[in-house]
Every structure is written in C-alpha cells, then in structure tokens.
C-alpha angles and dihedrals in degrees: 000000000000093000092062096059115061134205130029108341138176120216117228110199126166131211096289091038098050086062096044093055097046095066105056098030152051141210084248089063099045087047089060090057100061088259106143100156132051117182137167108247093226097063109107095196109068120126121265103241107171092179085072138092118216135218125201124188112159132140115269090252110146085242089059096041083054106054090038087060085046094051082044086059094056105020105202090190139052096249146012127216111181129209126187117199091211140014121303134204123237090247085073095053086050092052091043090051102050086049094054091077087152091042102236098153118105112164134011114192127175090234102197108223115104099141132061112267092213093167129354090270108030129070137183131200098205091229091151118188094249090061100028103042095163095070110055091027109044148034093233129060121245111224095254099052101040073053099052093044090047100050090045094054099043082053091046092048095043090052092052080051083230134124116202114251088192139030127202126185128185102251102225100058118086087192091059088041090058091042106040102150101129135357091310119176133188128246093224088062092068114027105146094069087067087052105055118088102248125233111193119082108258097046089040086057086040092048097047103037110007128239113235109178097345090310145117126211105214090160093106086047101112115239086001110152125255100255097047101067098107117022111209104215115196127163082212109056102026116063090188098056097044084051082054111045100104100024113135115229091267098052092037087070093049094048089046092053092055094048085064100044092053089047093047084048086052108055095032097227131123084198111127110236113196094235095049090043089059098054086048096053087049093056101046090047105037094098094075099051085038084061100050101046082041092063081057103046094036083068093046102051079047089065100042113051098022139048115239117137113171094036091045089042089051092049092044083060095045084060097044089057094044109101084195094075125076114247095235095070084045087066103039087048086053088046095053087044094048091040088056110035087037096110103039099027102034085149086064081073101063091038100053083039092061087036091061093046090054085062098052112270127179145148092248087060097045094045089227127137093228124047113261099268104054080064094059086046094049089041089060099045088049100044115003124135087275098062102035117084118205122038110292099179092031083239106107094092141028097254094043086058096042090059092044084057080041094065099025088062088040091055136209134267090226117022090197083061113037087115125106123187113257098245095053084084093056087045100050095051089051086066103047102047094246095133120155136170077267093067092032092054091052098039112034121193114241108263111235096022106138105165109141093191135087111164132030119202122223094288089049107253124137120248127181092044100172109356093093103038090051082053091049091037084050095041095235118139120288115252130192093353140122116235103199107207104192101180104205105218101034138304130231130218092241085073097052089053087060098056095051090055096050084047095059094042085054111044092128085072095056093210119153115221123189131173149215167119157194091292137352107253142200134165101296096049094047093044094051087040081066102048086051101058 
C-alpha cells in the first residue's frame, strides 16, 4: 500500500485502522516509506500541504464514508489514494465521486485487511465485550456485531486469497449457526483455557498486564521509566520476541540470561546498565516467585487434566487459606474445581462458597461488578456441564477416563503445561482423517454449502477443486490445504501455542491452521465478560 504511491505522503487512518496498523507496523517503517505524517481522517484541523501526497485507509463504516466525502470537499493535500480494508458497494464509489469536484482522487483499491494480524498465524477481530455486547452475553447476534464478524472474516478469507469448501459450526451455538462462515467454536465450550495461569511468555504478558493492539501498558507499573510505559511487541521487528513466543517460564529466564550475555558481548562493556541489571535480577530471583505461582498452577493443571477429588479438594483449600496468594487465583483455582466436580459433587458449590467468604471476599478486592458468588453463579449458567456440549474434563465415560489414568501413569514433561486446549483433539482428528458421528455431531457441516473450491492462485482462479473435499467426504488426511478456527466468544493465546505445536509436529501434511476470534482474551477479560452477562 505505501510502496504504490511514491514521494512525501501523509497517511489518513480512522478509529478501526489506527489499531490495524498498529499491530504490523512502526513509525520506523513508515518512516521508511516516506510517510512523515499520520493523521486521523476525522480531525478537521489538520494543515492544508499541497506539496504532499495522502494516503486513506480507513474501513468502509458510514462514519468513515462520511468524513472521507467531506476531506474530498476541501482536499488539504495534492493527492488522494484510497484503501479500503474491506469490500465496498458501488454506492460508495458514486459518493466518493460527486464529492471529487477537483478531482484529487487518484486510486481506489479494495486493501484486504480488516482484522488484526497478532502473530503469522493468529488473527482477531477486536470485537471487545463493551462495544460488542451479543457475543459474550447472548445466544443471537445483534446486527452490528453478525456485521462486524462477517466483514472481518470475508476480509480475512479474500486476503488468504481462499474461499472455504467446507464449512463446520459447533452445534450447540446459535452465534456460530448464524455466522458460519469457517470452523467456528464457541468459548463456552471450553472455559476452563481462560482460566488457567499461563506460562509461556506472550500469555503470561497477556495475562499480567494485558496487549491492546500490540501493545502493553506499563504506566501503573511503580518506578517504571518514561519510555517504557508502553512496550510495542512485534514478531517482526523484534527477534527476541519471535525466538520467545511459545517458551515456557524456565526457559524464558535462560534464554533471558543469554540475551544479556550476548548484549554485554556486544557491546564489550561490564557497565550495568539498569535495564540489564533488571533482567538480571529477574533471572537470578524468579524461582521464588516460580515457586510460589507453581504451587497454584500445579493445582490447576491437576484439575484439569486428572481426576483426583479429595487430594485436589484438600490443596484447593491450602490455597484458599494462604494469605500469600492474590484472591483472585483463589478464585480462578475454585472455578476450575466447581466447573469440574459440578455434576457429581454439586454440594462442593455451596461449601467452597462458604470457604472463600471465610477469607475475606468481597467484590471491592476482586475489582468485579458482582460479588464473587454471583460469578460463580453466572460461570456456571454460561458454561456449566448443562450448556457445553464434548467432553471438557475427559470424565463423562469410562474410556474417556481410562485415557486421562493413561496419561496421568505415563507423566508429562512439564506439569505447569500438561494442559491442551479441548478442541486440539477435533482438530487433530480433521487432519488426519479420523472423523466419526462423534465429530459430526459436534461440528456439523453447514447444510446447503456447495462450494467446490478451496484455494484460489495469484489471478484468482481456484485451483484444488475436489481433491480436498473427496479426502474430507472419504475421511483420509487433509493435504495442502488452510483450516480457519474463528472461536465466538474470544481466543487465548494458550490456544494459539498449541497450534503451533501441533503445526510443527505435522509439517508432512503441509496444512495450513490459523486461528482466531472475536478478541483476544486472558483471565481478566473472561472473567469481566461474566460478570457482564
């Protein structure tokens, strides 16, 4: 898009844009560019420079539509190129021409990218819950938001250049029944990943201080530097941080160690620096808070991935009574507990209810807008045993359980990890060709989808018309091909780690996964989107 227009530009964005953008690029970059100014496109009171060029790219929203007709009135720059991150009507070429009366405009390109690009192979859409209340707090979309999650996946799909063959939703979702428009799955499904405390590095950043837009707010950090406030992290333009992605804590602080050695190498100077000293410091004290948080997610992996009621029961209580440890894992440990135990232990509820009012619990501490046990309350109406469908805890039948003692006697290589997201499974049978009424039942295809195609090449034509829906139809392992996961309700980043796992343990296959939703959501959101609903 920058590259296409040459000489001195200034770059118009609007509200959806300016975060877009923000995500795969830098000032640097733009800089590089010949890009010296960036501007919102609804600020009136920009300067008139004729000598530069300007760039919009903005969504096709009516508001946007709107301000772009009334710069085209009173053009401040030599010339306009226009990008839209998404497909427009005609009606929006014929605005935009009755209001070029001195004909300034010079291109108008459909520019694909109406969706956040967080890591090469995850995407978000930023539908958060305060603008976008239908999908965390209902079981039907509002019109806004079915709009916004269409557009973003048709925007998604045209930039990928592919065009689904077949379409799976989870049955039991009436929002991923009215979208289906790729493999979308449903976050009630799978309550208990948001749940768990992260330990690789970019949920674990997610997860402490939260990522908006690519970005961390370090500003309530106390005696944090000025210009780390807010921290820009980009796989693109940080190698240390694309090494990182999926390290788990211990190897974080080697490879943090390491990271200082080779600066201090560098730049061949025992001098130390403050910076440097605190990521010493971090690495030579970690273990004690690692012992500590392990304690806690030690519990929680436990619950999740074995079936140990009394001893689990007896170290959910340990936690509840240590004043060491924050309320709000208190909370996220009992929630894993109740979510499990909920069907054959429902008097568990009323008893760890009573436990955590006996420490002090209280909306004010949790910084909540219900008391805490409305929460659980609300948790277990959205997701409780009677409105997920699968087998979230691998306990509802005898051979579910006998795989979970199975793994439990074979061990783990990391006990804070053991954990994999409850639709790996699906998908890794989807791959392989291992369907069944099971999957089916769960998944159904949508009825009346016909689409023969599931690539398109460079001009635009399909290619691999049937190959790939025969192998599907005849339940043999994909090949060559993009499976699209677009969780309604918000994705984590522990889920994208596992795809990427699974990617890397599966490159004969040569199948593309991404993965997605509508936000990008850790303990905190997750938690708020229940209290809201």
């Amino acid at each position: 898009m920058l590259s296409q227009v040459v000489g001195m530009k200034i770059l118009l964005l609007d509200k959806e844009t300016t975060g877009l953008l923000s995500v795969v690029s830098t000032q640097t970059y733009l800089l590089s560019k010949d890009t010296y100014l960036v501007d919102k496109l609804e600020n009136t009171k920009r300067e008139t420079m004729k000598h530069l060029k300007c760039i919009v790219f903005i969504r096709p929203s009516d508001s946007s539509i709107t301000s772009l007709a009334q710069e085209l009135l009173n053009p401040k720059y030599e010339s306009y190129y226009i990008f839209f991150s998404n497909t427009i009507k005609k009606s929006v070429l014929e605005t935009l021409a009755e209001h070029d009366e001195f004909e300034v405009v010079r291109e108008i390109q459909e520019f694909y990218a109406d969706y956040f690009a967080v890591l090469p192979n995850m995407y978000s859409l930023g539908m958060i819950s305060e603008n976008y209340p239908s999908v965390y707090r209902s079981d039907i979309w509002d019109d806004v938001s079915l709009t916004r999650a269409t557009q973003g996946l048709m925007s998604l799909f045209l930039s990928l250049k592919t065009k689904p063959f077949m379409i799976r939703y989870e049955a039991n979702s009436n929002l991923g029944r009215q979208l289906a428009k790729e493999l979308s799955v449903y976050r009630k499904n799978d309550p208990l990943t948001p749940l768990l405390k992260q330990w690789t590095y970019l949920a674990m950043i997610h997860d402490l201080f939260g990522i908006n837009n690519g970005r961390v707010d370090l500003s309530n950090v106390i005696g944090i530097r000025p210009e780390y406030k807010e921290i820009v992290l980009s796989t693109e333009q940080d190698e240390f941080l694309r090494k990182s992605v999926h390290l788990n804590f211990g190897d974080l602080g080697i490879s943090i160690k390491d990271y200082v050695n080779s600066f201090q190498q560098a730049s061949q100077t025992n001098q130390k620096l403050e910076s440097i000293a605190d990521m010493k410091s971090f690495v030579e004290n970690y273990p004690e808070f690692r012992k500590l948080s392990g304690n806690i997610s030690e519990l929680e992996q436990s619950l999740a991935c074995t079936e140990r009621f009394q001893a689990d029961y007896n170290g959910l209580k340990d936690i509840i009574n240590n004043n060491k440890i924050r309320f709000e894992e208190k909370l996220c440990c009992a929630l894993i507990f109740i979510l499990r135990n909920e069907k054959s232990q429902p008097q568990i509820i009323s008893e760890l209810k009573g436990l955590l009012i006996n420490v002090g619990f209280s909306a004010e501490i949790l910084q909540f807008e219900l008391e805490f046990e409305k929460i659980i309350d609300l948790l277990l109406d959205y997701a409780g045993y009677r409105k997920r469908q699968g087998d979230l805890f691998k306990n509802e039948n005898l051979f579910s359980r006998g795989k979970s003692v199975i793994r439990g006697l074979k061990g783990v290589d990391n006990v804070y990890t053991q954990h994999t997201s409850n639709y790996i499974e699906t998908l890794v049978n989807l791959v392989r060709g291992r369907q069944s009424t099971k999957i089916d039942n769960m998944l159904p295809i949508y009825p009346g989808y016909k689409s023969e195609s599931s690539n398109m090449d460079n001009s635009g034509m399909n290619k691999n018309t049937t190959n790939s829906r025969q192998m599907m139809m005849n339940n043999g392992p994909l090949s060559n091909q993009t499976i699209i996961v677009f969780f309604v309700g918000g994705v984590t980043f522990a889920e994208e780690a596992d795809i990427s796992k699974f990617k890397a343990e599966t490159l004969e296959s040569n199948v593309e996964l991404i993965i997605g939703g509508t936000d990008i959501i850790n303990i905190k959101i997750f938690m708020n989107q229940i209290a809201q609903t």
